[in-house]
PDB file of N, CA, C, O and CB in Angstrom:
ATOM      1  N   UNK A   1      62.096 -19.334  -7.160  1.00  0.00           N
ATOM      2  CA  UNK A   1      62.527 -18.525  -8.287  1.00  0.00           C
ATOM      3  C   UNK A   1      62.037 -17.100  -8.099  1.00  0.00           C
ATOM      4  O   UNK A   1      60.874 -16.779  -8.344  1.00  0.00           O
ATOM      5  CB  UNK A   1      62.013 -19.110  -9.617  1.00  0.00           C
ATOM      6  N   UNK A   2      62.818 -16.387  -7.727  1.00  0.00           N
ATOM      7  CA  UNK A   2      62.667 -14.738  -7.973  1.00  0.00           C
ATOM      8  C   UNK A   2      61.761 -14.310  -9.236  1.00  0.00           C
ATOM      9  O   UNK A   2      61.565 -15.108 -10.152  1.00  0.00           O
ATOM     10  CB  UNK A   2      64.224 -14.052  -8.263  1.00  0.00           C
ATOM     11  N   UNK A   3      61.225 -13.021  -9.236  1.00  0.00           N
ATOM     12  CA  UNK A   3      60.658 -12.811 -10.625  1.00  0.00           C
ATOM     13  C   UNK A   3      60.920 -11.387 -10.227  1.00  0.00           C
ATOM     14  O   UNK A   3      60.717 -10.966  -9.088  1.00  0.00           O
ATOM     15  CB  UNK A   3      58.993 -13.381 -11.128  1.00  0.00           C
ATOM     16  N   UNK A   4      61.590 -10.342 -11.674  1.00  0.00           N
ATOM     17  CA  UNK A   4      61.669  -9.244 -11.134  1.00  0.00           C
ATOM     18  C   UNK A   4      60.303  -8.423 -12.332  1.00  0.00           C
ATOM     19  O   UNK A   4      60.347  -7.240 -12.671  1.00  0.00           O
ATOM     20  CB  UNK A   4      63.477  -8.690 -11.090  1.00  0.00           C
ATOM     21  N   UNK A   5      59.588  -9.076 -12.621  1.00  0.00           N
ATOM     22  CA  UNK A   5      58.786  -8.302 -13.063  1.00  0.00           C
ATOM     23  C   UNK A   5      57.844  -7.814 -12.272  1.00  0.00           C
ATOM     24  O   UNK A   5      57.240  -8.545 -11.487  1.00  0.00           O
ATOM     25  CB  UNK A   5      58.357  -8.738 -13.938  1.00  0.00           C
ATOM     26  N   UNK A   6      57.588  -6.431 -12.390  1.00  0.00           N
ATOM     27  CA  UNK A   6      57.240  -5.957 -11.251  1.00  0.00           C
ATOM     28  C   UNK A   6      55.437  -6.165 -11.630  1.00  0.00           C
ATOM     29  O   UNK A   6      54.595  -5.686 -10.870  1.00  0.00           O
ATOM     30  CB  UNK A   6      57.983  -4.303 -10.939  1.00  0.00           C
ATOM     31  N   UNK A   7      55.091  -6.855 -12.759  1.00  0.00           N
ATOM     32  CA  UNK A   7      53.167  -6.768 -12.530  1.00  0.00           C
ATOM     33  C   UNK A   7      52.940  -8.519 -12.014  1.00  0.00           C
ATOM     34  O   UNK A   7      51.884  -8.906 -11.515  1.00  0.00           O
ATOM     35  CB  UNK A   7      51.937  -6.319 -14.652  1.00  0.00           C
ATOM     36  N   UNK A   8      54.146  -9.427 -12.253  1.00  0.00           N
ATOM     37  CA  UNK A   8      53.974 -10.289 -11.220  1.00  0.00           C
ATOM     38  C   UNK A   8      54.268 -10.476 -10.132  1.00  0.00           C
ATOM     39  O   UNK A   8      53.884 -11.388  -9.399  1.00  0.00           O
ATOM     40  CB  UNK A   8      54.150 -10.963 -11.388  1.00  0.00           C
ATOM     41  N   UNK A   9      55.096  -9.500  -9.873  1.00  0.00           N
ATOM     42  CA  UNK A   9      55.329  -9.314  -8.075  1.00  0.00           C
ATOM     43  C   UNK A   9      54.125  -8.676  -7.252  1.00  0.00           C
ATOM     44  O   UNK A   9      53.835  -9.066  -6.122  1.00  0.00           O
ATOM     45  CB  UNK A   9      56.691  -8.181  -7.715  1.00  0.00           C
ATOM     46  N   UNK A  10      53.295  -7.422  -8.077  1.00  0.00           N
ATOM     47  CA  UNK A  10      52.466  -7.053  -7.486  1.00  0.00           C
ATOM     48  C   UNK A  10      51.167  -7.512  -7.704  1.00  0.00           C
ATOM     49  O   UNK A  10      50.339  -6.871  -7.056  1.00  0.00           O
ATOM     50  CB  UNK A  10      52.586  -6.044  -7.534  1.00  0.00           C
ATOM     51  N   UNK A  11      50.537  -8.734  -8.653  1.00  0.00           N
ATOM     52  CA  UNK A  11      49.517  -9.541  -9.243  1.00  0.00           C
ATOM     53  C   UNK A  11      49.000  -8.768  -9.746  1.00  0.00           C
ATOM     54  O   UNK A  11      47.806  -8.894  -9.477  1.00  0.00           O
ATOM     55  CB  UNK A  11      48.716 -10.295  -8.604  1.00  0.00           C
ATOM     56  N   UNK A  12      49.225  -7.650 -10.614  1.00  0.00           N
ATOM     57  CA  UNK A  12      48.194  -6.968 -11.404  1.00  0.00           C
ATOM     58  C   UNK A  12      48.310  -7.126 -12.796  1.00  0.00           C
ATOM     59  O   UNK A  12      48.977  -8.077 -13.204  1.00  0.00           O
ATOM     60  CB  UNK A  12      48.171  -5.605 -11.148  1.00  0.00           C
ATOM     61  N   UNK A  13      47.623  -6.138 -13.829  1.00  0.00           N
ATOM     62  CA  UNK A  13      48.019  -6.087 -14.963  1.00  0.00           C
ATOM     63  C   UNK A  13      47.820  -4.850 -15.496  1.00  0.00           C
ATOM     64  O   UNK A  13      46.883  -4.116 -15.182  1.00  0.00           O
ATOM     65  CB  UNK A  13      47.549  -6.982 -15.609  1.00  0.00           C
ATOM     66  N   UNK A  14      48.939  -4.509 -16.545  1.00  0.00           N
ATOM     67  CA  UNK A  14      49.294  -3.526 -17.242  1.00  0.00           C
ATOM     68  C   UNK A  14      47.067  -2.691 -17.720  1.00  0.00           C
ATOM     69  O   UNK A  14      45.944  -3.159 -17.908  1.00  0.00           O
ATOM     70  CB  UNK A  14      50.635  -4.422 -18.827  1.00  0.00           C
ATOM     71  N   UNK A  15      47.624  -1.575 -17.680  1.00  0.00           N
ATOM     72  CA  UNK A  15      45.908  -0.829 -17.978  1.00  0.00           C
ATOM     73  C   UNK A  15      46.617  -0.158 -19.117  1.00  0.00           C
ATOM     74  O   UNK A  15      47.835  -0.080 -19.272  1.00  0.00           O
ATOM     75  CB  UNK A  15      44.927   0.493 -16.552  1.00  0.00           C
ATOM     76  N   UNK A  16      45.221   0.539 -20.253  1.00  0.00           N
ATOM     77  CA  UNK A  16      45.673   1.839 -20.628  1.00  0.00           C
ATOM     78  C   UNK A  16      45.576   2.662 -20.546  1.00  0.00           C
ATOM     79  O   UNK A  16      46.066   3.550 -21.243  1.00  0.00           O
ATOM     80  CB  UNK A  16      45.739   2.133 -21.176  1.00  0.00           C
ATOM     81  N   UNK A  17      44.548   2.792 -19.190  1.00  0.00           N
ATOM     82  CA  UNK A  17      44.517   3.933 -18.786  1.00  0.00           C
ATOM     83  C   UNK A  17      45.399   4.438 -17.768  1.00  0.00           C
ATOM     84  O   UNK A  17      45.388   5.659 -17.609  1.00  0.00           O
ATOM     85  CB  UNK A  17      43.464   4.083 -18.511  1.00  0.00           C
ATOM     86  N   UNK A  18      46.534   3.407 -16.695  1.00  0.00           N
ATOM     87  CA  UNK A  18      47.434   4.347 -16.106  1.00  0.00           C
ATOM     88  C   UNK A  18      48.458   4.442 -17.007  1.00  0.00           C
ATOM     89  O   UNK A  18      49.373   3.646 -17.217  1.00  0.00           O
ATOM     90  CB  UNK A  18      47.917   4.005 -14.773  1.00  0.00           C
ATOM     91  N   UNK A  19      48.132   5.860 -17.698  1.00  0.00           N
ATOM     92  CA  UNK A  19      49.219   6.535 -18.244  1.00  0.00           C
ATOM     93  C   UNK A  19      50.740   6.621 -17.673  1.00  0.00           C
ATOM     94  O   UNK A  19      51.772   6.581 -18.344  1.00  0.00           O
ATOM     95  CB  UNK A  19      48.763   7.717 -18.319  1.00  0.00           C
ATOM     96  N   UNK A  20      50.591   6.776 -15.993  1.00  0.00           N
ATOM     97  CA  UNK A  20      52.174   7.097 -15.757  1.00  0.00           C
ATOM     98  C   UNK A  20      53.038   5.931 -15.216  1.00  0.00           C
ATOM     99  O   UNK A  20      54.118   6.101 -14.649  1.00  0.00           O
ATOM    100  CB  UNK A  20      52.345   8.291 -14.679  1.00  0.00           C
ATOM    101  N   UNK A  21      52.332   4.472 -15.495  1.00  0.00           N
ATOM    102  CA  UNK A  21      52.987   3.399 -15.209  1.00  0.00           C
ATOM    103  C   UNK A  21      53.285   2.872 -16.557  1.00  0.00           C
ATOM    104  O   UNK A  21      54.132   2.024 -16.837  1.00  0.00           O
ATOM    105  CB  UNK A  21      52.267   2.511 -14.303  1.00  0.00           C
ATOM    106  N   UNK A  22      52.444   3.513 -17.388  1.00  0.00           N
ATOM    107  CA  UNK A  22      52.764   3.350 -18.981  1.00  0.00           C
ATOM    108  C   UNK A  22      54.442   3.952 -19.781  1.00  0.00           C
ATOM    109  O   UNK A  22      55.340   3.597 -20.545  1.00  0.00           O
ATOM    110  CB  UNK A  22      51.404   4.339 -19.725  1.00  0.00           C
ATOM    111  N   UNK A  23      54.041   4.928 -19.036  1.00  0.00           N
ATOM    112  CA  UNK A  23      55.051   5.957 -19.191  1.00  0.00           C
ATOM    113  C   UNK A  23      56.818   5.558 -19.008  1.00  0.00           C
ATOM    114  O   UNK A  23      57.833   5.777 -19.670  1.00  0.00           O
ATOM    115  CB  UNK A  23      54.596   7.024 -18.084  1.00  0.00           C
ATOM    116  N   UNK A  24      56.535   4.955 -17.894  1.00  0.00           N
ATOM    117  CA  UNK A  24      58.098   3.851 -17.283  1.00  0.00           C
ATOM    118  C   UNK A  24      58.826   3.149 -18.510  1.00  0.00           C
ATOM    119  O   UNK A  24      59.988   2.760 -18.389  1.00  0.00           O
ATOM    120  CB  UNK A  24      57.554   2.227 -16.102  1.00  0.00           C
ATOM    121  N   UNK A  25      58.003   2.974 -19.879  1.00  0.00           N
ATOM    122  CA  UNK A  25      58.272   1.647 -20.284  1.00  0.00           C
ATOM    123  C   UNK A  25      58.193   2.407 -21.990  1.00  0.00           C
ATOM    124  O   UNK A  25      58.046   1.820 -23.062  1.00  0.00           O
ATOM    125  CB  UNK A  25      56.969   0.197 -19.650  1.00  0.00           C
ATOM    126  N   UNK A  26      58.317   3.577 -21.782  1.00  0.00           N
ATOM    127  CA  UNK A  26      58.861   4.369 -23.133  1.00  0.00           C
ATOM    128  C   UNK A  26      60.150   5.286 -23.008  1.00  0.00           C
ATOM    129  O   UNK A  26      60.378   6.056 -22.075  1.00  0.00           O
ATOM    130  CB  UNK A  26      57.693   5.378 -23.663  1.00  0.00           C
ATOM    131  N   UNK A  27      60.899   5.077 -24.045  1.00  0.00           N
ATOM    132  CA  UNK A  27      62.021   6.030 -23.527  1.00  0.00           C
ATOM    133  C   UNK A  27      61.737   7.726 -24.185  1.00  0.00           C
ATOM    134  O   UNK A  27      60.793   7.828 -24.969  1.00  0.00           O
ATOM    135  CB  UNK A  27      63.688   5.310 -24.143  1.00  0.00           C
ATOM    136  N   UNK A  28      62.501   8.928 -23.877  1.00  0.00           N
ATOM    137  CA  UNK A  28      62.232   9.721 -24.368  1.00  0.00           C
ATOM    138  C   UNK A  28      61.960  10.301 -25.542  1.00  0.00           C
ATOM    139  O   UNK A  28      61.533  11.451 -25.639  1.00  0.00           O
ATOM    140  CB  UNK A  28      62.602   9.965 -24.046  1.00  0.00           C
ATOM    141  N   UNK A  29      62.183   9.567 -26.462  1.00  0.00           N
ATOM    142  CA  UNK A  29      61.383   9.654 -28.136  1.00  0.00           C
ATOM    143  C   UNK A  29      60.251   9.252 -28.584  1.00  0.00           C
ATOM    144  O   UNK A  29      59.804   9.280 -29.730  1.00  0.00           O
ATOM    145  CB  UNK A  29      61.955   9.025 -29.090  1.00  0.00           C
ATOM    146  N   UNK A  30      59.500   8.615 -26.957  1.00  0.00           N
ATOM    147  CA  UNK A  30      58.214   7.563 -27.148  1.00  0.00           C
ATOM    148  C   UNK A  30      58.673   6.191 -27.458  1.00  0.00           C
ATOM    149  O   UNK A  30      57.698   5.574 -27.888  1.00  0.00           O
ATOM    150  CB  UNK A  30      57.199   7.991 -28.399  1.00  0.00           C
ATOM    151  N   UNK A  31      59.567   5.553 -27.435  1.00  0.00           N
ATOM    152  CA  UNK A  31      59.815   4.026 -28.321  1.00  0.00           C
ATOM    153  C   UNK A  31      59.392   3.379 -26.972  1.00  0.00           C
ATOM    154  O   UNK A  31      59.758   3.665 -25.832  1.00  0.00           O
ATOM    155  CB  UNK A  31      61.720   3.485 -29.084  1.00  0.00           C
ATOM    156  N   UNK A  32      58.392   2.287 -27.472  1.00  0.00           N
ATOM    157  CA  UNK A  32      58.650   1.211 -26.183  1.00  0.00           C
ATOM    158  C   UNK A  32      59.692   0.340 -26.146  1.00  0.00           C
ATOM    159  O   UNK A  32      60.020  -0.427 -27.051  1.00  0.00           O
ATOM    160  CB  UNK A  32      57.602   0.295 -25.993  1.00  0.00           C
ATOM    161  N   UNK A  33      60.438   0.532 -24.603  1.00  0.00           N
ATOM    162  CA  UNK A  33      61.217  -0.067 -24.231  1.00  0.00           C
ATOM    163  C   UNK A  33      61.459  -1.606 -24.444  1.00  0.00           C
ATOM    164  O   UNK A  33      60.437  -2.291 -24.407  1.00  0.00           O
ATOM    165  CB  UNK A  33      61.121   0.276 -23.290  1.00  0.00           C
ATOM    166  N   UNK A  34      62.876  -2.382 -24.702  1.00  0.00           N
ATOM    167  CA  UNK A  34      62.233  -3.587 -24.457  1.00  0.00           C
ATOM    168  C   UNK A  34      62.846  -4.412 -23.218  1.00  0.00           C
ATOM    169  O   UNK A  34      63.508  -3.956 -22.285  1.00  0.00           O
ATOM    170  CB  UNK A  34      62.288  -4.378 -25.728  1.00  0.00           C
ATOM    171  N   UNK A  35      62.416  -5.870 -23.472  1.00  0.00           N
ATOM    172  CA  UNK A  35      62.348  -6.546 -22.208  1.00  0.00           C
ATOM    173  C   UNK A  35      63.675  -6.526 -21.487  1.00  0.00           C
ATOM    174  O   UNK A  35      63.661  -6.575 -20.257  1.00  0.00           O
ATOM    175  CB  UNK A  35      61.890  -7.948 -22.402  1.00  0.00           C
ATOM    176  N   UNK A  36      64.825  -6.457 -22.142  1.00  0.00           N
ATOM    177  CA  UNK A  36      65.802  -6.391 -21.433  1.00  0.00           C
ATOM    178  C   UNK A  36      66.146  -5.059 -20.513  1.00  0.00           C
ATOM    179  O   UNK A  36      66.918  -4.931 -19.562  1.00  0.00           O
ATOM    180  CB  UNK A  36      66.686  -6.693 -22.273  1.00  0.00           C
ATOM    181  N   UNK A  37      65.416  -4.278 -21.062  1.00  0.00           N
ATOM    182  CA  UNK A  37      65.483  -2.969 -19.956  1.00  0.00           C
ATOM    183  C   UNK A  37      64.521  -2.987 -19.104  1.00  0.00           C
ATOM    184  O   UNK A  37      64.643  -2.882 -17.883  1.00  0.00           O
ATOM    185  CB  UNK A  37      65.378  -1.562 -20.523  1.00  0.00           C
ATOM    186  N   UNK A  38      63.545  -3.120 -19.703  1.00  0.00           N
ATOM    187  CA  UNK A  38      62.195  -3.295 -18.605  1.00  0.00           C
ATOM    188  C   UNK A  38      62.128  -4.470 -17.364  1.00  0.00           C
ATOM    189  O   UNK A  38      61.515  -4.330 -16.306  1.00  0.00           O
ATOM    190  CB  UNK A  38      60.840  -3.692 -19.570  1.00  0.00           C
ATOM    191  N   UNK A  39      62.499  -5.028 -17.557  1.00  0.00           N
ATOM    192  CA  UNK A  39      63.061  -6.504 -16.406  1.00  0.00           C
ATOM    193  C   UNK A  39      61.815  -7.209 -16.630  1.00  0.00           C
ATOM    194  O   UNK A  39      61.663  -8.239 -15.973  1.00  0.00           O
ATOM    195  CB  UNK A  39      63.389  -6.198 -14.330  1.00  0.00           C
ATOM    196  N   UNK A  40      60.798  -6.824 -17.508  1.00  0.00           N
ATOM    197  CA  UNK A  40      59.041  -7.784 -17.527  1.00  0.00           C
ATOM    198  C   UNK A  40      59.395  -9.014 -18.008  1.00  0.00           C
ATOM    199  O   UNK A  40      60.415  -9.307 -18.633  1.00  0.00           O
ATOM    200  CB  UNK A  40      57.595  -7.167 -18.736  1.00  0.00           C
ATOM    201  N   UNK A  41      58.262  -9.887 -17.593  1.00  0.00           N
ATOM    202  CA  UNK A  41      58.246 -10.788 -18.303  1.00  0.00           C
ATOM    203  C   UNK A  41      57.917 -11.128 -19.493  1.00  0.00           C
ATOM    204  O   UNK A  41      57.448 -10.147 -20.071  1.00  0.00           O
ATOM    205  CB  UNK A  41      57.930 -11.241 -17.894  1.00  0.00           C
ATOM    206  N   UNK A  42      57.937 -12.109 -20.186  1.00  0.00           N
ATOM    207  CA  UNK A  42      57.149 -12.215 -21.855  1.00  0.00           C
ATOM    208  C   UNK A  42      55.471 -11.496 -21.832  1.00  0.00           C
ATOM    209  O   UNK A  42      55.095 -10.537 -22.506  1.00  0.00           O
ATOM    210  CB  UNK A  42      56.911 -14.307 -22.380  1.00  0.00           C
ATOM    211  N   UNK A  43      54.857 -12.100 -21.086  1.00  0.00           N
ATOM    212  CA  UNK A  43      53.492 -12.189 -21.202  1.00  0.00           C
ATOM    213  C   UNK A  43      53.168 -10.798 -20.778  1.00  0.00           C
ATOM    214  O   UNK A  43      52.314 -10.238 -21.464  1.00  0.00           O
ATOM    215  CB  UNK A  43      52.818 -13.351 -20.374  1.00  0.00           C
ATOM    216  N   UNK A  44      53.764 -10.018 -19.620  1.00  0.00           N
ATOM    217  CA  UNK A  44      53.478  -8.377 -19.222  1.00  0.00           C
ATOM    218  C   UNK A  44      54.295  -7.908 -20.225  1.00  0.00           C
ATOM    219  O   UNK A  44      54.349  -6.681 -20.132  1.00  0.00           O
ATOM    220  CB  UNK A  44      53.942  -7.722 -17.594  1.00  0.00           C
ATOM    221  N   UNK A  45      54.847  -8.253 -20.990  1.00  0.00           N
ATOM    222  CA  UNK A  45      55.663  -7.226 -22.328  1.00  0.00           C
ATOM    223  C   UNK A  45      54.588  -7.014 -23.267  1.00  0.00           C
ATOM    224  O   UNK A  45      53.974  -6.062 -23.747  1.00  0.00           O
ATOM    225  CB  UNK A  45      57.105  -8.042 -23.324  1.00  0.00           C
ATOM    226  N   UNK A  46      54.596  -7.787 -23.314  1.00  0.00           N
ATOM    227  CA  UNK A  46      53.193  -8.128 -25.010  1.00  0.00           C
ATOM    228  C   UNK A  46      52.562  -7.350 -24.291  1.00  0.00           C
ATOM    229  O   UNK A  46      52.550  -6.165 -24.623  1.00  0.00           O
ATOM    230  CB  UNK A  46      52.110  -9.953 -25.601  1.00  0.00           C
ATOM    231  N   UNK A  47      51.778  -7.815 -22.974  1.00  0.00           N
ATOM    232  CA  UNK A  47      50.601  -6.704 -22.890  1.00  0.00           C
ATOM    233  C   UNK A  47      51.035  -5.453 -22.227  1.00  0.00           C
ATOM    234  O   UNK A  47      50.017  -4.763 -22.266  1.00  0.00           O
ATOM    235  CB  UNK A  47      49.329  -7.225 -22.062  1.00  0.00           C
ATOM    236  N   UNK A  48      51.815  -4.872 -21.732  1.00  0.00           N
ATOM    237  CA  UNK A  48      52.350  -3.411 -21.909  1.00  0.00           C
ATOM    238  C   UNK A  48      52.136  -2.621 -23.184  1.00  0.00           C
ATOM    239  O   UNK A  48      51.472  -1.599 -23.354  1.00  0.00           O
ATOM    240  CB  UNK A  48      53.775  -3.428 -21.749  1.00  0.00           C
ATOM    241  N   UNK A  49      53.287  -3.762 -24.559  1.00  0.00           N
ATOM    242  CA  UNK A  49      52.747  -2.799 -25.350  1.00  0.00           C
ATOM    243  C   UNK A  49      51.738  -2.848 -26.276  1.00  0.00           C
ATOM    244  O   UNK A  49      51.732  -2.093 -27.248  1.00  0.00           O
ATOM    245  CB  UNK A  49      53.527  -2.399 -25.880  1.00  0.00           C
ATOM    246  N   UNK A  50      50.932  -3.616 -26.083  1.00  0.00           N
ATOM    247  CA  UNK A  50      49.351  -3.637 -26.584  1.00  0.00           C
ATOM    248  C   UNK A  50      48.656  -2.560 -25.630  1.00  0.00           C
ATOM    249  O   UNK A  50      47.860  -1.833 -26.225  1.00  0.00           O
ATOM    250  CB  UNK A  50      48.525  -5.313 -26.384  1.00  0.00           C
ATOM    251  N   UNK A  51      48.791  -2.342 -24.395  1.00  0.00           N
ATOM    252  CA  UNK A  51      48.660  -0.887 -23.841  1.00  0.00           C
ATOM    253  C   UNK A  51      48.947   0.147 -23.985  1.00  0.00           C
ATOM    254  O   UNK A  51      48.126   1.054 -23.846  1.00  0.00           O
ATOM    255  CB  UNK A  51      48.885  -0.701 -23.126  1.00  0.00           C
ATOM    256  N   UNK A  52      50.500   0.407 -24.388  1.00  0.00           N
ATOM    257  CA  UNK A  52      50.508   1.648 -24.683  1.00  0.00           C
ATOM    258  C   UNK A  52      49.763   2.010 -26.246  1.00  0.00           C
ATOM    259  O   UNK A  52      49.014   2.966 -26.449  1.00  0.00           O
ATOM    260  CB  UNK A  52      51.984   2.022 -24.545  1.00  0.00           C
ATOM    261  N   UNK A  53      50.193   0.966 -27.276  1.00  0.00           N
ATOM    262  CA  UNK A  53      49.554   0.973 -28.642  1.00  0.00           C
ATOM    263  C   UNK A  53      48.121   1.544 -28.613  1.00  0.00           C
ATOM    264  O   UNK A  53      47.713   2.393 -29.406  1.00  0.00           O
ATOM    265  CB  UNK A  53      49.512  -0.483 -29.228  1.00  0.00           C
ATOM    266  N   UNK A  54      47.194   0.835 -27.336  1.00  0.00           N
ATOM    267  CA  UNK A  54      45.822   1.151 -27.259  1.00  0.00           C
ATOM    268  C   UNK A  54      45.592   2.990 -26.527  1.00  0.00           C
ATOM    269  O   UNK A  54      44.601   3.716 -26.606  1.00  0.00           O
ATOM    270  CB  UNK A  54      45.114  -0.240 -26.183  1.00  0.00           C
ATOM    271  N   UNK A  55      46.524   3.171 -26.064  1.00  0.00           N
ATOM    272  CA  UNK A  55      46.644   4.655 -25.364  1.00  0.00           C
ATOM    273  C   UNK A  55      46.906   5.771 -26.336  1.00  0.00           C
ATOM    274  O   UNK A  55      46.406   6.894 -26.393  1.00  0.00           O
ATOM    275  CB  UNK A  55      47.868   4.719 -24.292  1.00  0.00           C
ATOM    276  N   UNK A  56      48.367   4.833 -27.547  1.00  0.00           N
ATOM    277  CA  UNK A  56      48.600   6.006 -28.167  1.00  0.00           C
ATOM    278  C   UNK A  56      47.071   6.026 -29.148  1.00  0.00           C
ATOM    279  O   UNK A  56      46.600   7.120 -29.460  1.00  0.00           O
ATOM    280  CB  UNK A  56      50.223   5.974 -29.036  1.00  0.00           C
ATOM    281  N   UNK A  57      46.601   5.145 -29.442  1.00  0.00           N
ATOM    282  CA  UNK A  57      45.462   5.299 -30.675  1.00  0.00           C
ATOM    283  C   UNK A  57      44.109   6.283 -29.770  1.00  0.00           C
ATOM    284  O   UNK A  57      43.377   7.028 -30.422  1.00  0.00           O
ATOM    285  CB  UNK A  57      44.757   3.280 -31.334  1.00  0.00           C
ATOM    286  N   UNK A  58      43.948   6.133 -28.232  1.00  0.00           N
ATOM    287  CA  UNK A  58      43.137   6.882 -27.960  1.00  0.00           C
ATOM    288  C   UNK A  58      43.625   8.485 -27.423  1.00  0.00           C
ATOM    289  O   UNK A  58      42.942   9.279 -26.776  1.00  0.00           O
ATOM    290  CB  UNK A  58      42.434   6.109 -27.125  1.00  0.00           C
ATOM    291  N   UNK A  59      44.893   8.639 -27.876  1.00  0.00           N
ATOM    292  CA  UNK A  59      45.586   9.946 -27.575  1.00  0.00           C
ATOM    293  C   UNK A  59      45.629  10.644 -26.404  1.00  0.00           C
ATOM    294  O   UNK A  59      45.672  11.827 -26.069  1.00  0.00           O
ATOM    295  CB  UNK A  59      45.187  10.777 -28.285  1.00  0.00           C
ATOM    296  N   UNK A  60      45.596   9.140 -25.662  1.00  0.00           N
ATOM    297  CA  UNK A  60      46.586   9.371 -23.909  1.00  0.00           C
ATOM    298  C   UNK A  60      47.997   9.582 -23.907  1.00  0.00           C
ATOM    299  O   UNK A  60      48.525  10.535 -23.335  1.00  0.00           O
ATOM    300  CB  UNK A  60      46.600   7.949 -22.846  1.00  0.00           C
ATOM    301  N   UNK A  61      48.784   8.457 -24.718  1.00  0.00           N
ATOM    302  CA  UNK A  61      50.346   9.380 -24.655  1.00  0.00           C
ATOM    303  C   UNK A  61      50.325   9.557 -26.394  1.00  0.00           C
ATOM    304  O   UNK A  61      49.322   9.529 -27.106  1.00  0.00           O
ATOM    305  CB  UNK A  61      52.187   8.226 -23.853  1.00  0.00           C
ATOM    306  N   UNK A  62      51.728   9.745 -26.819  1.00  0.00           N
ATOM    307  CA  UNK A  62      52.123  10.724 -27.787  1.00  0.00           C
ATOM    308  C   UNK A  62      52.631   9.331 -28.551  1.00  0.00           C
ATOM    309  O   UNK A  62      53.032   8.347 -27.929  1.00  0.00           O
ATOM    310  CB  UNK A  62      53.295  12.145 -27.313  1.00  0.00           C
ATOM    311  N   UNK A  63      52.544   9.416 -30.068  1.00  0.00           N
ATOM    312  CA  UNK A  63      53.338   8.265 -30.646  1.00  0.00           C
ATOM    313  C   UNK A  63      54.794   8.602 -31.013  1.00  0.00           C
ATOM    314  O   UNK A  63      55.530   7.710 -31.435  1.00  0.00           O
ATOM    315  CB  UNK A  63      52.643   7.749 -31.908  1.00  0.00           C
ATOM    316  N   UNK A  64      55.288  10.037 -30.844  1.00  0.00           N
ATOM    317  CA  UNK A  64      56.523  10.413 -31.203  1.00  0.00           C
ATOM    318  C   UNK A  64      56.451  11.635 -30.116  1.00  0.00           C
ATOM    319  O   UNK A  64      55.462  12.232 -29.693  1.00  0.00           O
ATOM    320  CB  UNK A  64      56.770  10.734 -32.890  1.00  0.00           C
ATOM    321  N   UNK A  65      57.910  11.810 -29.792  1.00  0.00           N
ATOM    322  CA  UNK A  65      58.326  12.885 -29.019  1.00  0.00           C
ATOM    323  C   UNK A  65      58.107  14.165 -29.800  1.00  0.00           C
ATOM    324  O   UNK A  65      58.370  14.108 -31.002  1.00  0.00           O
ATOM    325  CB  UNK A  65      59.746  12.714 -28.605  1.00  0.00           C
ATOM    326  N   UNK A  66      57.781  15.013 -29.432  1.00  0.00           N
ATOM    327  CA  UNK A  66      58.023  16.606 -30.070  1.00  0.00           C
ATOM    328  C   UNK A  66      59.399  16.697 -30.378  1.00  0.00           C
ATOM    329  O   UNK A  66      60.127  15.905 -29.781  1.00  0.00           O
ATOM    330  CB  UNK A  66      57.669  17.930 -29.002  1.00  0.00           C
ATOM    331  N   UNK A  67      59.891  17.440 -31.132  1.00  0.00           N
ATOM    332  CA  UNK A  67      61.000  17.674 -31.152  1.00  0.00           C
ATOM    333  C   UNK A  67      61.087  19.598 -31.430  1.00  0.00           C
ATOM    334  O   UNK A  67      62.178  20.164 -31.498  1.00  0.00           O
ATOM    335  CB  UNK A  67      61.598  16.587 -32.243  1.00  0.00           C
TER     336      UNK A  67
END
């Protein structure tokens, strides 16, 4: 069985501190993406965005785009 999620292809897991792998998985208004765009699995979804959630609260990325 193929898996195209790419943090089980590479055995890692989502951080909050890499911001620019964080970054992949918001679209340009800040919304996190979801699984059907992202190709993740259940379990790297949840924790993606419990990562970015934990990034935006320590004001690594932005919770809304500037406009």
């Amino acid at each position: 069985m193929k898996t195209s999620c790419i943090y089980c292809q590479k055995k890692t897991e989502p951080s909050f501190k890499n911001i620019e792998s964080l970054e992949k998985f918001t679209s340009e208004r800040g919304k996190i993406v979801g699984r059907s765009r992202t190709g993740l699995c259940q379990k790297h979804q949840k924790r993606v965005a419990k990562a970015i959630k934990q990034a935006r609260f320590l004001a690594l990325l932005p919770y809304a785009a500037n406009i």
